[in-house]
C-alpha positions as a Markdown table, in Angstrom:
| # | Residue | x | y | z |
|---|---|---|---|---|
| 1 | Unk | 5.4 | -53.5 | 17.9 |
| 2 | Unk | 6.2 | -55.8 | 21.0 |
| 3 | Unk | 6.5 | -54.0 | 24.7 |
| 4 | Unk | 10.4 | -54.7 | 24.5 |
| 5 | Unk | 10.4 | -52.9 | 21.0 |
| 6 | Unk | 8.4 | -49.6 | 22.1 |
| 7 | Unk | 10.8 | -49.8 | 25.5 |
| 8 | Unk | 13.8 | -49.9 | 22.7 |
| 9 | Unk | 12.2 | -47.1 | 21.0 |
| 10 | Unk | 11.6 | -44.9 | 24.1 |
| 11 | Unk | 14.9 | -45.7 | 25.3 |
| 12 | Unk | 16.9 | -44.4 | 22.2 |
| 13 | Unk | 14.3 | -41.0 | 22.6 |
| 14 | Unk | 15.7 | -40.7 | 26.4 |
| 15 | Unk | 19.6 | -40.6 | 24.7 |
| 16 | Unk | 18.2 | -38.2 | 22.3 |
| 17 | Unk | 16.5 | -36.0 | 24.4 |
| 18 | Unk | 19.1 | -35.9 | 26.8 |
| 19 | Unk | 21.1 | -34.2 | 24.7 |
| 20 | Unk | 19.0 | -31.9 | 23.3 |
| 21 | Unk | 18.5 | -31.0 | 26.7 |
| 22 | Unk | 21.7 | -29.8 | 27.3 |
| 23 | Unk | 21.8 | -27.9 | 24.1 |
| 24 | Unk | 18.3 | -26.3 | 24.9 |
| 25 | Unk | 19.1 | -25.5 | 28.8 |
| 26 | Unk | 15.9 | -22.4 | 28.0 |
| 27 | Unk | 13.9 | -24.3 | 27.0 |
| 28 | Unk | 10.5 | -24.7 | 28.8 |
| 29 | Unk | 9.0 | -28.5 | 27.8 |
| 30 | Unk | 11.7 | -30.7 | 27.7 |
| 31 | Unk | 11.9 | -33.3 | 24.6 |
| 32 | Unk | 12.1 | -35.7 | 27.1 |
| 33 | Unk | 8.3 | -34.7 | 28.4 |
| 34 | Unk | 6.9 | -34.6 | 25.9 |
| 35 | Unk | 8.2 | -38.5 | 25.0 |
| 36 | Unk | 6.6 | -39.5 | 28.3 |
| 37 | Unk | 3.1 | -37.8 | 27.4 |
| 38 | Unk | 3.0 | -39.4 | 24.2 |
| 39 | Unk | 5.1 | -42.7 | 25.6 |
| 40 | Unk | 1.1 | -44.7 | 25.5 |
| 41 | Unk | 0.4 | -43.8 | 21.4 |
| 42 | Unk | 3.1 | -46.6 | 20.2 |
| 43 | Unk | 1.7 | -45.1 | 16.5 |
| 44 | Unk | 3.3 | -41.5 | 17.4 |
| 45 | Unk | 6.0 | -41.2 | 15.1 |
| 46 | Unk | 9.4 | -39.5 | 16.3 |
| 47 | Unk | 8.9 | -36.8 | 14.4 |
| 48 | Unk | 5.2 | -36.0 | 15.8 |
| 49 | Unk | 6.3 | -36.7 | 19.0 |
| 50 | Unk | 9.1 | -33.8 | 18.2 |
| 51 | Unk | 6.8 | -31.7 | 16.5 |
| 52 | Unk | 4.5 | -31.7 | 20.1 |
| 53 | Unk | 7.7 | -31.1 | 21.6 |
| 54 | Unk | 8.0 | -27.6 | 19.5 |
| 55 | Unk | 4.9 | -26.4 | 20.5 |
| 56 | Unk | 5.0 | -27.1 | 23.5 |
| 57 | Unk | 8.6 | -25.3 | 23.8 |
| 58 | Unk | 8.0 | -22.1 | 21.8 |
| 59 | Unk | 3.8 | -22.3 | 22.5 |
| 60 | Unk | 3.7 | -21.9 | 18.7 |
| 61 | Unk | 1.5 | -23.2 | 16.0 |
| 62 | Unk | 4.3 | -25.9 | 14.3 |
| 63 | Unk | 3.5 | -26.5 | 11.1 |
| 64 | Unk | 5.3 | -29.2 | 8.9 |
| 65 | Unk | 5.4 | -27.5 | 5.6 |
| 66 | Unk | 7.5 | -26.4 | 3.2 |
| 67 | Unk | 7.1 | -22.4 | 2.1 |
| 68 | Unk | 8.4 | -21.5 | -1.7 |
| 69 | Unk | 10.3 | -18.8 | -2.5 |
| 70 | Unk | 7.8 | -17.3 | -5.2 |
| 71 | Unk | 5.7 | -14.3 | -4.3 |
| 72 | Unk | 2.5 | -16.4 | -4.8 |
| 73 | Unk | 3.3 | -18.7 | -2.3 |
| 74 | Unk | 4.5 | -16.1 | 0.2 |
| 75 | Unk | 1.1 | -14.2 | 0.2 |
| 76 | Unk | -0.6 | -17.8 | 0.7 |
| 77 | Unk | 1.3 | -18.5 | 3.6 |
| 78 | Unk | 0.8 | -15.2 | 5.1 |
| 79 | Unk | -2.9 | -15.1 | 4.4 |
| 80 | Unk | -3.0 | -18.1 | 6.3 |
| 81 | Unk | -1.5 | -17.7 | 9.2 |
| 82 | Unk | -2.7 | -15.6 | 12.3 |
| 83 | Unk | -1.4 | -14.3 | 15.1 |
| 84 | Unk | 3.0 | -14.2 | 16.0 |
| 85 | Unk | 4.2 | -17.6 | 17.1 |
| 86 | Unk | 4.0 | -19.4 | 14.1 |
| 87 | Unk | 6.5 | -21.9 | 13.0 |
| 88 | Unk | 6.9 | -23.9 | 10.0 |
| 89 | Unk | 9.4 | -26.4 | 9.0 |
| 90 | Unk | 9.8 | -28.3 | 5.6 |
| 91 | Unk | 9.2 | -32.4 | 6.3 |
| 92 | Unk | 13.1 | -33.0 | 5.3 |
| 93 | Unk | 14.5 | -30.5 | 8.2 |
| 94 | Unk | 11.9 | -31.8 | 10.6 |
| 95 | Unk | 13.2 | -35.3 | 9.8 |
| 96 | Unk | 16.7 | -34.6 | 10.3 |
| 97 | Unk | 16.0 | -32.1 | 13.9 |
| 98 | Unk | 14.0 | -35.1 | 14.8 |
| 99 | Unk | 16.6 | -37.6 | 14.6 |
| 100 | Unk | 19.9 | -35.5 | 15.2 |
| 101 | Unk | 20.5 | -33.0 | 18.4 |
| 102 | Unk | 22.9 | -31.3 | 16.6 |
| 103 | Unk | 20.6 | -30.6 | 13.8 |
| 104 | Unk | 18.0 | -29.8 | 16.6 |
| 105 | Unk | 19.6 | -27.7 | 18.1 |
| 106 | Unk | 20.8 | -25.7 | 15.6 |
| 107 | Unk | 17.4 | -25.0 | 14.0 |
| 108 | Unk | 15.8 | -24.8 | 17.3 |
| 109 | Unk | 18.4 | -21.1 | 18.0 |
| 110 | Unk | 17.4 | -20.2 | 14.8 |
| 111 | Unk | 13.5 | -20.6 | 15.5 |
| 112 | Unk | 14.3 | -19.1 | 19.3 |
| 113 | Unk | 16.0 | -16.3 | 17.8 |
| 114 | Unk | 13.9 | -14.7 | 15.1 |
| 115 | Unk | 11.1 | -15.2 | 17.7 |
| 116 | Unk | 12.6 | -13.6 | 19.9 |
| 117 | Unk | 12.9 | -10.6 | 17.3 |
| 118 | Unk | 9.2 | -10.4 | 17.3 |
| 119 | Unk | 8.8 | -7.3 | 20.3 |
| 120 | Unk | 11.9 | -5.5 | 18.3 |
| 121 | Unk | 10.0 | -5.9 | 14.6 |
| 122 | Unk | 6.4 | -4.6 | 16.2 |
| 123 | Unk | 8.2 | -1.3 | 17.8 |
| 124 | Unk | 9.4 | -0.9 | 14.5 |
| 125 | Unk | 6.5 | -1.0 | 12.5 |
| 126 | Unk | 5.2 | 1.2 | 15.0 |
| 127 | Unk | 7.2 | 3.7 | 14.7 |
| 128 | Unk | 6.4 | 4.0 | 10.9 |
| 129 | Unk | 2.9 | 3.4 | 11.2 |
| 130 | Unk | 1.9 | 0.4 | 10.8 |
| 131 | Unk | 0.9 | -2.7 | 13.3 |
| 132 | Unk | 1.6 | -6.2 | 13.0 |
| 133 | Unk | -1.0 | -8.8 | 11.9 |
| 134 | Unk | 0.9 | -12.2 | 11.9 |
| 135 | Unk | 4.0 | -13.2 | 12.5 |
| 136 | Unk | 5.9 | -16.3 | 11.5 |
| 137 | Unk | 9.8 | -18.1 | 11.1 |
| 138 | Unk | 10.5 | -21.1 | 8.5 |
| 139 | Unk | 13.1 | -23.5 | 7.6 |
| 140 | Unk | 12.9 | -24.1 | 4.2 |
| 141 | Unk | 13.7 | -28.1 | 2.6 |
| 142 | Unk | 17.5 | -26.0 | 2.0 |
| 143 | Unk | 17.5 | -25.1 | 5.4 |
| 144 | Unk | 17.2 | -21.5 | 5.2 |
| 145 | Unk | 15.4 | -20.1 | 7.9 |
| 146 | Unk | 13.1 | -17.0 | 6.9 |
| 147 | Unk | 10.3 | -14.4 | 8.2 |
| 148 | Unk | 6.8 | -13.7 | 7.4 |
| 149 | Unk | 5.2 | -10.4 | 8.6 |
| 150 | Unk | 1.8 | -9.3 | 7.5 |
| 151 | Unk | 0.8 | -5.6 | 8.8 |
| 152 | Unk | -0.9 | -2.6 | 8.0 |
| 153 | Unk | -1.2 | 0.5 | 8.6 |
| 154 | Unk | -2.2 | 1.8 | 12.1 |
| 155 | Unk | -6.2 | 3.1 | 11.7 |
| 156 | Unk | -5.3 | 6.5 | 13.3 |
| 157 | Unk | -2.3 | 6.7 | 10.2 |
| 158 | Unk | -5.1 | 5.6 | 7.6 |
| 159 | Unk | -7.4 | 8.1 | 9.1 |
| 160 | Unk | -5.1 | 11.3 | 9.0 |
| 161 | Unk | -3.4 | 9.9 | 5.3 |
| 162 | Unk | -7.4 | 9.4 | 4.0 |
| 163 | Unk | -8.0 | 12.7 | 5.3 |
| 164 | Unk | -4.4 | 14.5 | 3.4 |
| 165 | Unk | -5.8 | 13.1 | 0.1 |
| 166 | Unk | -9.5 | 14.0 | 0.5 |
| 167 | Unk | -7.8 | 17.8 | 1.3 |
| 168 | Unk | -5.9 | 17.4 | -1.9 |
| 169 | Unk | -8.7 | 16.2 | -4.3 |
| 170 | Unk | -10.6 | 19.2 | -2.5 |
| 171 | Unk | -7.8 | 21.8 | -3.2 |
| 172 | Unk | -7.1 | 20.1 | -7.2 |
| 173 | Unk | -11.5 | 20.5 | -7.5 |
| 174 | Unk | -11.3 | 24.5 | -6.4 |
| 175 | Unk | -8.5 | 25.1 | -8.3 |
| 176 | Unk | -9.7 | 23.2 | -11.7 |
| 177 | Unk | -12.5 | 25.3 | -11.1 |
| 178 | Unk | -10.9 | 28.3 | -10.9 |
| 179 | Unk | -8.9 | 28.0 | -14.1 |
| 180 | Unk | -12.3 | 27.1 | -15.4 |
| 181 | Unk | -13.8 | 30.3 | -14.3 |
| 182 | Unk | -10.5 | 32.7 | -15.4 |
| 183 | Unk | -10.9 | 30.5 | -18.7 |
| 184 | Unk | -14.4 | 31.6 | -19.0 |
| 185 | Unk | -13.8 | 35.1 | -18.3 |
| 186 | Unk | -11.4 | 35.2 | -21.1 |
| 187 | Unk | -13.4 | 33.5 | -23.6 |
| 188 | Unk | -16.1 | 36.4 | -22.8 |
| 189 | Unk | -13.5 | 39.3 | -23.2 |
| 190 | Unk | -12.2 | 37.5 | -26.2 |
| 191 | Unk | -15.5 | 37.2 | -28.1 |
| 192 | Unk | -16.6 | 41.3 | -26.2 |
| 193 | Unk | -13.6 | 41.9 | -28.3 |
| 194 | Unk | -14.2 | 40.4 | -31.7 |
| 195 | Unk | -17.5 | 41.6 | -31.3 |
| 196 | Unk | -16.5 | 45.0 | -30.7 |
| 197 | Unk | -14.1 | 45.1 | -33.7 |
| 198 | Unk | -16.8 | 43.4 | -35.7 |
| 199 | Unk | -19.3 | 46.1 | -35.1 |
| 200 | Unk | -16.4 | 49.0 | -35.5 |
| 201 | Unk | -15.8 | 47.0 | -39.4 |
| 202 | Unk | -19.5 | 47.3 | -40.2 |
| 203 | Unk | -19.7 | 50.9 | -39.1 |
| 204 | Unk | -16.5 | 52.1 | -41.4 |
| 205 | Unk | -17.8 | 49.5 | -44.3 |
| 206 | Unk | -21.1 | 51.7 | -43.8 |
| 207 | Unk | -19.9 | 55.0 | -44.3 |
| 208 | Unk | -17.3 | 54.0 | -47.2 |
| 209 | Unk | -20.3 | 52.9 | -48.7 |
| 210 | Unk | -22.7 | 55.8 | -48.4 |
| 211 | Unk | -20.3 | 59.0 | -49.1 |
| 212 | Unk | -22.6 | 59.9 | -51.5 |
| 213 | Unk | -25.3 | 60.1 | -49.4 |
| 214 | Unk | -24.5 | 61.3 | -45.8 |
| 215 | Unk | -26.8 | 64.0 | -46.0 |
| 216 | Unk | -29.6 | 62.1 | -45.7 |
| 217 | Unk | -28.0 | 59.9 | -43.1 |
| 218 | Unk | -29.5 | 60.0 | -39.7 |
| 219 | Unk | -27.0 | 58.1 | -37.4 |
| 220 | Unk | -27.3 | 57.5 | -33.8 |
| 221 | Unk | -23.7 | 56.5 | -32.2 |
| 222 | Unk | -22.1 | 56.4 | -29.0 |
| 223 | Unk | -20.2 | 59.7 | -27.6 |
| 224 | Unk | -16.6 | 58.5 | -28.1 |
| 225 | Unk | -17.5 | 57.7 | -31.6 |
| 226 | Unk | -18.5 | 61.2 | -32.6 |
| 227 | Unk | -14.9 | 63.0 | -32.4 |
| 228 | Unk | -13.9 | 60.6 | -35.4 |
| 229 | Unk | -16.9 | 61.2 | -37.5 |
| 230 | Unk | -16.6 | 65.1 | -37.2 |
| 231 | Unk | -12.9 | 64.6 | -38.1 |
| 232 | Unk | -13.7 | 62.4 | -41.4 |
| 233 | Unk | -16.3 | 65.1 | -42.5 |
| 234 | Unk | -14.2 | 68.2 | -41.9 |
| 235 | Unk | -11.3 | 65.9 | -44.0 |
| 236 | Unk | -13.7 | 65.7 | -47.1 |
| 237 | Unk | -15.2 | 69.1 | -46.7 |
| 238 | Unk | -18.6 | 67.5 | -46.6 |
| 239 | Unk | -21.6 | 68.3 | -45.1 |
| 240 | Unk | -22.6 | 66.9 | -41.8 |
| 241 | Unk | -25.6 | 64.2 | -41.5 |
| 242 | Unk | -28.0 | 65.1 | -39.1 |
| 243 | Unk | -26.6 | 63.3 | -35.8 |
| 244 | Unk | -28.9 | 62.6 | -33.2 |
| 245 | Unk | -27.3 | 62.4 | -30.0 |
């Protein structure tokens, strides 16, 4: 490009940036700066020369990208990015911001505004719990401007949540055991019992089988047990075994 065509090029910046100028009155670097730092690269394109103008403006890292809408691509672009001024801009906004102060301007209060959401979002989060990691705004190739927030929870809110659940698992474990125990203790009385009214079975079996011969029968049985025998003989009017006691 000839002198007289980089002086024609610079020339129809100065209109532009003039403009934006007045419709970006807060902002810090001009449009018109940063056209005169990057005046001597005649292979800066306009819309590099705009995109420097961004970060020098919002102090962000301007990225010239478009984000998709599906999750995969979300969680890309957040893993990505670091830190809260981030700013990315699909190639056919940046275009069209680059070569229209209208179109600047009106993305530029977009961008300005959701960064300047970014104190009001981290008091938020921190009032559930949770701290910010990254923060960023895009325009999408539709225009739609959106924000990315990747957080987590604060380590003191981990900490005291880790330590709810380890109580839990600790209360679930003693009680599990417990029921264990109660179950074991039944299981004993049940099979006490069974053996109990096994043992009283074998002992009536024993005697309905032997009527003939309790005379000779020399039995040795617990006290309680010895009411019922007496009764059974004095029934059948027979005569009483020798019971040792």
């Amino acid at each position: 490009m000839s002198f007289l065509g980089v002086n024609s090029a610079l020339m129809g910046m100065y209109q532009y940036a003039n403009k934006t100028q007045k419709n970006n009155a807060t902002g810090k670097t001009s449009f018109a700066d940063t056209v005169k730092q990057t005046a001597e690269n005649s292979s800066a394109s306009r819309e590099e020369q705009y995109v420097e103008y961004l970060k020098q403006r919002y102090g962000a890292n301007v990225m010239v990208k478009n984000i998709g809408n599906d999750q995969r691509s979300i969680d890309n672009f957040g893993a990505s990015i670091a830190g809260y001024n981030n700013v990315a801009i699909a190639p056919n906004i940046l275009e069209k911001m680059a070569n229209d102060p209208e179109k600047a301007a009106y993305y530029e209060k977009i961008i300005q505004k959701e960064l300047d959401a970014i104190p009001r979002c981290k008091a938020a989060m921190s009032m559930n719990g949770f701290e910010m990691h990254s923060y960023a705004v895009s325009i999408d190739e539709k225009g739609v401007g959106y924000v990315y927030v990747t957080g987590d929870l604060k380590p003191e809110v981990r900490a005291k949540i880790e330590a709810k659940v380890r109580a839990e698992q600790a209360a679930k474990r003693k009680r599990r055991q417990r029921y264990q125990e109660l179950a074991e203790e039944a299981a004993q009385k049940r099979r006490e019992q069974t053996e109990l009214t096994n043992r009283k079975q074998t002992m009536a079996d024993f005697f309905a089988s032997h009527t003939t011969e309790l005379g000779r029968v020399t039995y040795v049985a617990p006290q309680e047990t010895m009411s019922s025998v007496f009764a059974a003989y004095e029934m059948n009017a027979m005569p009483m075994p020798n019971i040792l006691m």
